[in-house]
C-alpha positions in Angstrom: 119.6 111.4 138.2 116.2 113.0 136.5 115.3 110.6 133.5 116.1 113.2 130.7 119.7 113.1 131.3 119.4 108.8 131.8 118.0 108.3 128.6 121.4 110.8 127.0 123.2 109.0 129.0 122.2 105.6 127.9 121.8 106.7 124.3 125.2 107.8 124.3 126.9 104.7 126.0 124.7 102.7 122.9 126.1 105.0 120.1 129.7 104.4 121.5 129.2 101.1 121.8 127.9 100.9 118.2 131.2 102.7 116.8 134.0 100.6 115.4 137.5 100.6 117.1 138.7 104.0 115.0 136.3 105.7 116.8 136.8 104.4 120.7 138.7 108.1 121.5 135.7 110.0 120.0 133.0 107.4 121.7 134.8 107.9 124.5 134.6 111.8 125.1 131.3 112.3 123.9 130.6 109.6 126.4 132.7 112.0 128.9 130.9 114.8 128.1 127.6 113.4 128.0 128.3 112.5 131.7 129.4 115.6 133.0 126.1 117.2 131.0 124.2 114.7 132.7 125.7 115.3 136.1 125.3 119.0 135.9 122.1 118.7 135.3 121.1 116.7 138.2 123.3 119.2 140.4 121.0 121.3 139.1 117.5 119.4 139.9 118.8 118.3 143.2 119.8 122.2 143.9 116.0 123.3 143.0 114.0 120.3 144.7 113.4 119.9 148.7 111.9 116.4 148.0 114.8 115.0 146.3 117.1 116.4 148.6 115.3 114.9 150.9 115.3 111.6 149.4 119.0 111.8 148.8 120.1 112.5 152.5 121.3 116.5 151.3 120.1 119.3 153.8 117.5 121.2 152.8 119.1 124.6 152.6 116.3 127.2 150.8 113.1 126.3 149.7 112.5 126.3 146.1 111.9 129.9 144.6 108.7 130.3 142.7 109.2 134.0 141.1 109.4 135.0 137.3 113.2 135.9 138.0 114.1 132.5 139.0 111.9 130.6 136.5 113.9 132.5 133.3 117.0 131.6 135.0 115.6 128.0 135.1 114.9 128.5 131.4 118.3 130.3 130.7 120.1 127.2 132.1 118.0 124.3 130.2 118.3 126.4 126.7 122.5 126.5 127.7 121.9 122.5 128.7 120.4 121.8 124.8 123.2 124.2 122.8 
C-alpha cells in the first residue's frame, strides 16, 4: 500500500479512535470508506507499476504507458481520489 493512502488510513483509524462512544457508527464508516479509498488506490499503483508487481508476486501484464493520454487519465483518477 503506497504511503499516501497509509498515512489516511492511519489518520483515520486515530480520529475514530479519538471519537466518543456516540460516534463509533460514524468512526466506523468513515474508517470503512477510508479503507476501500485506500485499497483502490493501491489497485491502482500496483496496476501502473511493473516493479511492484514484481515485488508482490502479480504478473506483469503491460508495461507502464508513458503518453499524454494515459498521464491525464492518471490525473483524472487522483483529482476523483481527493473529491
Amino acid at each position: 500500500m503506497p504511503r499516501n493512502a497509509l498515512f489516511v488510513l492511519a489518520l483515520a483509524l486515530i480520529t475514530a479512535a479519538a471519537c466518543g462512544p456516540d460516534d463509533e457508527e460514524l468512526a466506523a464508516a468513515q474508517a470503512a470508506a477510508v479503507a476501500a479509498l485506500a485499497d483502490e488506490v493501491w489497485q491502482h499503483t500496483l496496476s501502473q507499476s511493473p516493479y511492484l508487481q514484481v515485488r508482490h508476486g502479480a504478473l506483469i501484464r503491460e508495461l507502464p504507458d508513458y503518453t499524454l493520454d494515459n498521464t491525464t487519465e492518471n490525473a483524472a483518477f487522483a483529482r476523483a481520489t481527493l473529491e
